[in-house]
C-alpha positions as CSV (number, residue, x, y, z in Angstrom):
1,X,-5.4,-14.5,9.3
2,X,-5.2,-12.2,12.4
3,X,-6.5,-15.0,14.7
4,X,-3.7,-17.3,13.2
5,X,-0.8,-15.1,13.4
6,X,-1.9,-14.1,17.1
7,X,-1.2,-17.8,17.9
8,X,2.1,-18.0,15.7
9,X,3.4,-15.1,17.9
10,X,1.9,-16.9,21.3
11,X,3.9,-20.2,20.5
12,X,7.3,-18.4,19.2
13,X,7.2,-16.2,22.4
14,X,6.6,-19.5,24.5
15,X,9.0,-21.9,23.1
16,X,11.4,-20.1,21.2
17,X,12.9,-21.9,18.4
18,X,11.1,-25.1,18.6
19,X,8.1,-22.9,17.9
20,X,10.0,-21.1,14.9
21,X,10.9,-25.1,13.7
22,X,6.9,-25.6,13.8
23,X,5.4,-23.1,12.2
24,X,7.9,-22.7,9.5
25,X,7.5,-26.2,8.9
26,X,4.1,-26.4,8.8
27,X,3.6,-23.7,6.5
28,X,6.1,-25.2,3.8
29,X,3.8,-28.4,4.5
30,X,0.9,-26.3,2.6
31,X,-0.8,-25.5,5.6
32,X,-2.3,-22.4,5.5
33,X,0.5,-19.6,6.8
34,X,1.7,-16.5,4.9
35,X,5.9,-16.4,5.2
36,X,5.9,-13.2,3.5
37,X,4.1,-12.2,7.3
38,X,5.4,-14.9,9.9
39,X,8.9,-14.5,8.5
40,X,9.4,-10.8,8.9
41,X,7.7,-10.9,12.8
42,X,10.0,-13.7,13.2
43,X,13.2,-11.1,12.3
44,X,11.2,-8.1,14.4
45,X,11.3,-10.8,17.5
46,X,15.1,-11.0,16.6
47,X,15.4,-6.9,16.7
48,X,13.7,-7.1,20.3
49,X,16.5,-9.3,21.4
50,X,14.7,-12.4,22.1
51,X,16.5,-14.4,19.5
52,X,19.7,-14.5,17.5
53,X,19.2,-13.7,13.8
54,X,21.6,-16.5,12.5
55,X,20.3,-19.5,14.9
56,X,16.8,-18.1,14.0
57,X,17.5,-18.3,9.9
58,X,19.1,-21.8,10.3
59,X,15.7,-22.7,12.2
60,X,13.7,-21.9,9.6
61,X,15.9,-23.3,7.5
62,X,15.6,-26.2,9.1
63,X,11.7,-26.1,9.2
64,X,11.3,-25.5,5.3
65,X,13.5,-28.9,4.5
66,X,11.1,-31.0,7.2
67,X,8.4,-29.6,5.5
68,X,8.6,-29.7,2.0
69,X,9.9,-33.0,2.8
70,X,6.8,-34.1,4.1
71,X,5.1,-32.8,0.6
72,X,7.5,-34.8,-1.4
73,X,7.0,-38.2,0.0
74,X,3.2,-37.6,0.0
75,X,3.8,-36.8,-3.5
76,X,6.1,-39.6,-4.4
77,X,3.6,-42.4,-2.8
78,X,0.0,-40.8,-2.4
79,X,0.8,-38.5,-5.7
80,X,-2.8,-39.6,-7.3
81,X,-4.9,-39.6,-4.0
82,X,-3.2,-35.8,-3.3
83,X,-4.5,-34.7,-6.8
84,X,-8.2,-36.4,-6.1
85,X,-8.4,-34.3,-2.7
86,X,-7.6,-31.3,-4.0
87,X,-9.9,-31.8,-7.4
88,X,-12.5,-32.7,-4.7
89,X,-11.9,-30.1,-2.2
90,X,-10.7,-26.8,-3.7
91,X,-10.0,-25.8,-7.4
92,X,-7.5,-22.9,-6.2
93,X,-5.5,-25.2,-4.7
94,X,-5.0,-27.7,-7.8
95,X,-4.5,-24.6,-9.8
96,X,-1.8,-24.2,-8.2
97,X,-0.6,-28.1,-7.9
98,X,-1.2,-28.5,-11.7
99,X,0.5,-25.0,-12.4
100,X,3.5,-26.2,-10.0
101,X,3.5,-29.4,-12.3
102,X,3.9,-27.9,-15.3
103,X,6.6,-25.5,-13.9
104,X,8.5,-28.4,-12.8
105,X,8.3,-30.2,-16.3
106,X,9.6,-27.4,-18.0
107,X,12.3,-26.4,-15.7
108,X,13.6,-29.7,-14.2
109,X,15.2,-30.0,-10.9
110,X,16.3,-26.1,-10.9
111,X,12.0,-25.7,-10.8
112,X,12.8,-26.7,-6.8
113,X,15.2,-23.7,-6.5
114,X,13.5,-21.6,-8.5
115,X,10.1,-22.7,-6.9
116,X,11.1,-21.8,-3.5
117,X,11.4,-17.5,-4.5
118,X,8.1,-18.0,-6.0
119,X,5.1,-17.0,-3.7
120,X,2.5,-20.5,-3.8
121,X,4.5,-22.1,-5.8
122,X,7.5,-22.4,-3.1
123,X,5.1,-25.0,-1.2
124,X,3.0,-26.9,-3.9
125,X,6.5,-27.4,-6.3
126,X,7.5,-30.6,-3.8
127,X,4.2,-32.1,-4.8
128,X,5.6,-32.7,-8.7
129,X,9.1,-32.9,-7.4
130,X,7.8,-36.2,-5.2
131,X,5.3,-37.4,-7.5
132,X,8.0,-38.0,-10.8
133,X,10.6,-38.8,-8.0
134,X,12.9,-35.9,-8.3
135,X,16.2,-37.6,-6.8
136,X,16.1,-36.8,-2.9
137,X,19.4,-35.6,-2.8
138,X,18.8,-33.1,-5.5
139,X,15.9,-32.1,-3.7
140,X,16.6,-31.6,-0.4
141,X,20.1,-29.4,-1.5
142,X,18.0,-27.5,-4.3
143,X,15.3,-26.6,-1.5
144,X,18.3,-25.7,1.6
145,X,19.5,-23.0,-1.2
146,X,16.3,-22.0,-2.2
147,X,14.6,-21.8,1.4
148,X,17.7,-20.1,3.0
149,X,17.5,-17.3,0.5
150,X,13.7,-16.7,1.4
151,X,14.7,-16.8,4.9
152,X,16.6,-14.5,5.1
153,X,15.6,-12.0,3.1
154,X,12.6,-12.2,4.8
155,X,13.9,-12.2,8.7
156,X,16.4,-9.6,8.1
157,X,13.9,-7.5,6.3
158,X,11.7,-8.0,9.8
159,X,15.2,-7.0,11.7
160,X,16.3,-4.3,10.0
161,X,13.0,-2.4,9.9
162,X,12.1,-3.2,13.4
163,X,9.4,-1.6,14.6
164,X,8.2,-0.5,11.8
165,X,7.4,-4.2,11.3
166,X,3.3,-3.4,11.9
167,X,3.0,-1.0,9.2
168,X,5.0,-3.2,6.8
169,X,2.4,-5.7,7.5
170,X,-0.5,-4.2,6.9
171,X,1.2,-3.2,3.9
172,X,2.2,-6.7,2.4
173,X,-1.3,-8.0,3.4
174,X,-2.9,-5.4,1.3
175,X,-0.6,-6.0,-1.5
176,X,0.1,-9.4,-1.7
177,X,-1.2,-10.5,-5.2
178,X,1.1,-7.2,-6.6
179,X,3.7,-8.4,-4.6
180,X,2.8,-12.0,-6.5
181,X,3.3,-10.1,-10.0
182,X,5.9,-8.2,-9.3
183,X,7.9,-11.5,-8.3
184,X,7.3,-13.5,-11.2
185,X,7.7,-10.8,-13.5
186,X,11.1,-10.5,-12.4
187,X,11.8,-14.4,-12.7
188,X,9.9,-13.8,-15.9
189,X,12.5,-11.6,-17.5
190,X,15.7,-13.5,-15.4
191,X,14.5,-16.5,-17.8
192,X,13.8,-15.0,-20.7
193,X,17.6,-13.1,-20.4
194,X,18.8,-16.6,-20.0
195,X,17.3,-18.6,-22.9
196,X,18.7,-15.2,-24.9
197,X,21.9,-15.7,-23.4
198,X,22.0,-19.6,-24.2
């Protein structure tokens, strides 16, 4: 993970934005990058100066919808060939596809906005979302909202701490599956206070 992140910050210190654009798009591709540590370093790089903090969010904005489109139409027309590469390749990863899934059908289109505060599940949810063919407007507005919330959370939290950023690292990397509880716990109880509601 070090190795990676030591050639995320190489490419957003060379090229800027573009290199923002990639790597945030690749990691809502399901490639394997951590936003809960590229997107804070990204809003620490804002707090040095080298880039402004509402270009930089619309970026990575901008990244997450190229992305997660990219996920959707593989989902929409390679849906059954994604699930037999995963079944073949790694069981974690259709976990999570097959959890996404289910998630999806019991949710509906709000699953994508939902999906996208949700650690794993805001890649892997464009799989389902492509593969019943989710309409694409629906999608692609459902995942802006979602997205931009993450983003910016996430690069301002990098911002306003600054350079305490390191330490704040090392702490989310060390915590990242209680991080992953506390999170759904709260969308956990946000549900359950709505179905009451209802």
């Amino acid at each position: 993970m070090d190795n990676i992140l030591f050639v995320i910050v190489l490419l957003i210190n060379k090229i800027g934005y573009l290199g923002i654009f990639i790597v945030t798009a690749l990691e809502y591709a399901c490639f394997p990058l951590s936003s809960e540590i590229l997107l804070p370093f990204i809003g620490f790089s804002v707090y040095e100066g080298n880039l402004n903090l509402f270009v930089t969010i619309f970026v990575c904005t901008l990244g997450s919808i190229t992305g997660s489109l990219f996920c959707y139409f593989l989902g929409r027309f390679f849906g059954s060939l994604i699930y037999d590469f995963f079944d073949k390749k790694t069981k974690n990863a259709k976990e999570v596809i097959m959890k996404s899934e289910e998630y999806f059908l019991k949710k509906g289109k709000y699953s994508v906005f939902y999906g996208r505060l949700i650690p794993l599940f805001r890649t892997y949810i464009s799989f389902p979302a492509g593969f019943f063919k989710m309409d694409i407007k629906y999608f692609s507005f459902l995942t802006v909202l979602g997205a931009f919330i993450w983003n910016f959370l996430l690069v301002f939290l990098g911002y306003f701490l600054g350079e305490n950023y390191v330490f704040v690292k090392e702490w989310f990397t060390k915590h990242d599956n209680l991080i992953l509880i506390i999170t759904v716990c709260i969308i956990v109880v946000f549900v359950i206070k709505r179905v009451k509601q209802k």
